[in-house]
C-alpha positions in Angstrom: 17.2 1.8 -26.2 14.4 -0.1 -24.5 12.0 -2.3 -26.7 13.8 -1.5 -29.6 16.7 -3.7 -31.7 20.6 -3.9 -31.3 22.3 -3.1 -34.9 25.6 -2.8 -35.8 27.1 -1.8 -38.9 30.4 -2.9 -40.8 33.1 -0.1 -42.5 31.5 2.9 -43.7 34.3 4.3 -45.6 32.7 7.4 -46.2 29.6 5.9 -48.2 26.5 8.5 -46.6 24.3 6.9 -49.9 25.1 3.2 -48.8 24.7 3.5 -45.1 20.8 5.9 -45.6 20.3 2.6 -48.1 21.3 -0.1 -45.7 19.5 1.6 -42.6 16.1 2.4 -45.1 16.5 -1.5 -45.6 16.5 -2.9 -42.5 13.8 0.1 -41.0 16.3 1.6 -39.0 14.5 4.1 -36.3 16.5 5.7 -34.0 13.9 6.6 -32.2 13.9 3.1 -30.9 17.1 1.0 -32.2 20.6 1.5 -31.2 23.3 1.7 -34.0 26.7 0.2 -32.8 29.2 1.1 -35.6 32.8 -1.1 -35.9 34.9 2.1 -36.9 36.5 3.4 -40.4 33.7 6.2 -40.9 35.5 7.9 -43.5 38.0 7.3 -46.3 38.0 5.5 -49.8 34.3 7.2 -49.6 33.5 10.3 -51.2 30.9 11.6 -47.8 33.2 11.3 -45.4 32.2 14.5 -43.5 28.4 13.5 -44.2 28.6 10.2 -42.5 30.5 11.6 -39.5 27.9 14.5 -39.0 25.3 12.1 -39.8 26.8 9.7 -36.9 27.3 12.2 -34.8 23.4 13.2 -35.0 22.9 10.2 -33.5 21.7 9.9 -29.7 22.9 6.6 -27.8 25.4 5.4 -30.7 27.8 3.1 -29.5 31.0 2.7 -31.6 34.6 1.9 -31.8 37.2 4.1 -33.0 38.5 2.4 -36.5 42.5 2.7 -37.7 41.1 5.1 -40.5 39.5 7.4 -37.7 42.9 7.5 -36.3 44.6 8.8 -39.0 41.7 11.6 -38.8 41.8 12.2 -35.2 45.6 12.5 -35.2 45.3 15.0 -38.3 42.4 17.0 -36.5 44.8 17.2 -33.4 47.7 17.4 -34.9 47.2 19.7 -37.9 49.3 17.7 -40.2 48.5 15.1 -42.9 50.1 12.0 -42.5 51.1 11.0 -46.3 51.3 7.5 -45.2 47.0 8.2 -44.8 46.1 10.5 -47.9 48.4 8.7 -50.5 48.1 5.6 -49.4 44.8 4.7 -47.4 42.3 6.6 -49.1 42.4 9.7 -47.0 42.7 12.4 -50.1 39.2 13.3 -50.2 38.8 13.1 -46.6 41.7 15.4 -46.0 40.3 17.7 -48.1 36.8 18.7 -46.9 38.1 18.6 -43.0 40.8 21.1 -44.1 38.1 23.5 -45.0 36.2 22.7 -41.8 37.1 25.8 -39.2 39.0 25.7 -36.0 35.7 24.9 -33.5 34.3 22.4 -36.1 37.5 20.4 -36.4 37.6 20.2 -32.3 34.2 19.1 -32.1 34.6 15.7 -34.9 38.2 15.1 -32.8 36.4 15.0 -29.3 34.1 13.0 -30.7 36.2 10.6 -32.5 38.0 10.2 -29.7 35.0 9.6 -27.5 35.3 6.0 -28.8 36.9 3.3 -27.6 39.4 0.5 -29.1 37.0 -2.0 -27.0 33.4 -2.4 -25.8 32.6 -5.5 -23.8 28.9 -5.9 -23.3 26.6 -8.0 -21.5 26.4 -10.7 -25.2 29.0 -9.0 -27.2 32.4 -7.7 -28.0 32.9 -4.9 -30.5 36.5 -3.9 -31.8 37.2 -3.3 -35.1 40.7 -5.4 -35.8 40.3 -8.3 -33.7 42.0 -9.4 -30.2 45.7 -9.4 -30.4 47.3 -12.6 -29.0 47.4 -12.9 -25.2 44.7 -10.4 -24.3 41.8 -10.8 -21.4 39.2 -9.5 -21.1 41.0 -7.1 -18.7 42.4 -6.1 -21.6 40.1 -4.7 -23.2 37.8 -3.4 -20.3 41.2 -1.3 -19.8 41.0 -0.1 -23.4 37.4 0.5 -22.9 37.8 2.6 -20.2 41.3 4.5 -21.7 40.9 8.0 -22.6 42.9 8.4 -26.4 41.8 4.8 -27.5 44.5 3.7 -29.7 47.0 5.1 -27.4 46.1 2.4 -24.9 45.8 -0.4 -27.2 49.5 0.4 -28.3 50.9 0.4 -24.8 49.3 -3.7 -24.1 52.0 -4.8 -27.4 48.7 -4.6 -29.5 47.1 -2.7 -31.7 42.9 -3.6 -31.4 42.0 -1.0 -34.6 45.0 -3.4 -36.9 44.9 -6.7 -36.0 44.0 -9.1 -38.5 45.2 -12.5 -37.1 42.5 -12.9 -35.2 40.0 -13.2 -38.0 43.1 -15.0 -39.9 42.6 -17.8 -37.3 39.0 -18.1 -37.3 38.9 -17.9 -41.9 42.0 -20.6 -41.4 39.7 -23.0 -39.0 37.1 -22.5 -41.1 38.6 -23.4 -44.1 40.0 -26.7 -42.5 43.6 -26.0 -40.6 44.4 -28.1 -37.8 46.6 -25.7 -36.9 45.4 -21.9 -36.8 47.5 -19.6 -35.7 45.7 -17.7 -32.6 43.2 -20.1 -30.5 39.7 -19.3 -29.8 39.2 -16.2 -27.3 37.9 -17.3 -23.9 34.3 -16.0 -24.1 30.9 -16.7 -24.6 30.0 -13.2 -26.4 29.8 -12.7 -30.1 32.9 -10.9 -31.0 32.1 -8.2 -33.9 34.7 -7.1 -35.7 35.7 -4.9 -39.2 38.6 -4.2 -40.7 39.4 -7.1 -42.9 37.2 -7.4 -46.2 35.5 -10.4 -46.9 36.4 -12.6 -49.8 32.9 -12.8 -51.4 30.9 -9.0 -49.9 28.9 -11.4 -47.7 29.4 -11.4 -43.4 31.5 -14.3 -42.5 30.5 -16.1 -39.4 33.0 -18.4 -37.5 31.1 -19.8 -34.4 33.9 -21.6 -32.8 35.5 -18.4 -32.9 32.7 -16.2 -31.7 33.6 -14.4 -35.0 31.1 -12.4 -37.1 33.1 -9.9 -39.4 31.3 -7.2 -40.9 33.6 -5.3 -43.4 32.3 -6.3 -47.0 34.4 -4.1 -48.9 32.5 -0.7 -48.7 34.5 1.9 -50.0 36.2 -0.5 -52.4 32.9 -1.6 -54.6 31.5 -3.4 -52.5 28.5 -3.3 -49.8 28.1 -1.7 -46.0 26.4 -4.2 -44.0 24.4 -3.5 -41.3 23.3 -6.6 -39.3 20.8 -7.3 -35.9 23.4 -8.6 -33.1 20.8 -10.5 -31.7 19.2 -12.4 -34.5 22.3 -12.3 -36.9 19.4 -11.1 -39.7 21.7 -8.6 -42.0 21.1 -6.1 -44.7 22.9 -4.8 -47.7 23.5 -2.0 -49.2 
């Protein structure tokens, strides 16, 4: 929105009280600021349906559809729990308050999950919530940007963005001193945002020569939602 900041926020994982905390911290008005949001909105949480309704409030949010989303999306579409999702992944309580959700309401969260993309490329930054799979352009992902079912179109490029993790594997190995990281630097001059993987210590990590900031701090699992200025790189915890 014009004159006012560029945010983006980490994994939610369903945590409404963390992500009113984080944006209260950082004087979030959305009058003025635009919230970008890296995916997983629900699970692990116990607000899942709060944060979604809470997002979807929202005018001018960008976002990227997360793995967790998926396994909502698919179940709102669907009509059938994947077990892989609800015993596995956190997607009990999530499972059950959009069971009790009726017919229309459970149309309208699916059209809006699936409203977001696996991909945005913007004028300084990328936002996907894996990382880039091995091989992909930027064609790529405008592709998956512009795709209608987001994770569909990741799927058919031999990628998945909403999974990958070697990516940020590459950057945390460089970082840490390997000559030899597995994935090279993507060919870009944006800031590359990305979720998914938890940090090791509930702080961002930053990787420069990998464009790399990473903003999943462990919400869900004990530890904070961060919620940082993709301008400044200022962040806020919550």
């Amino acid at each position: 929105m014009a004159g006012g900041r560029r945010l983006v926020v980490g994994d939610i994982h369903g945590c409404m009280k963390q992500l009113a905390a984080v944006l209260a911290k950082s004087s979030f008005d959305p009058g003025r600021d635009t919230l970008h949001a890296l995916g997983d909105f629900c699970d692990r949480g116990h607000e899942n349906l709060a944060v979604i309704e809470f997002l979807m409030s929202l005018d001018g949010l960008v976002a990227v559809a997360g793995n967790h989303d998926m396994f909502l999306m698919d179940y709102l579409y669907g009509g059938e729990e994947s077990r892989h999702w609800v015993e596995r992944c956190g997607g009990d309580v999530t499972y059950r308050q959009f069971r009790a959700l009726d017919g229309t309401r459970k149309a309208d969260v699916a059209d809006w999950l699936c409203s977001w993309p696996g991909a945005i490329v913007a004028d300084t930054y990328i936002m996907v919530h894996g990382g880039i799979p091995s091989g992909w352009s930027i064609d790529d992902l405008l592709s998956c940007q512009n795709a209608a079912r987001p994770h569909d179109s990741t799927r058919d490029r031999g990628g998945d963005l909403a999974w990958d993790r070697l990516y940020f594997a590459s950057a945390l190995a460089f970082s840490r001193g390997s000559a030899n990281p597995p994935l090279a630097p993507f060919d870009t001059d944006k800031t590359i945002f990305v979720g998914h993987t938890p940090t090791d210590d509930g702080l961002p990590f930053f990787c420069p020569h990998y464009h790399l900031v990473a903003l999943d701090t462990g919400c869900g699992d004990g530890g904070p939602v961060t919620l940082m200025d993709m301008d400044s790189l200022e962040y806020w915890q919550a």
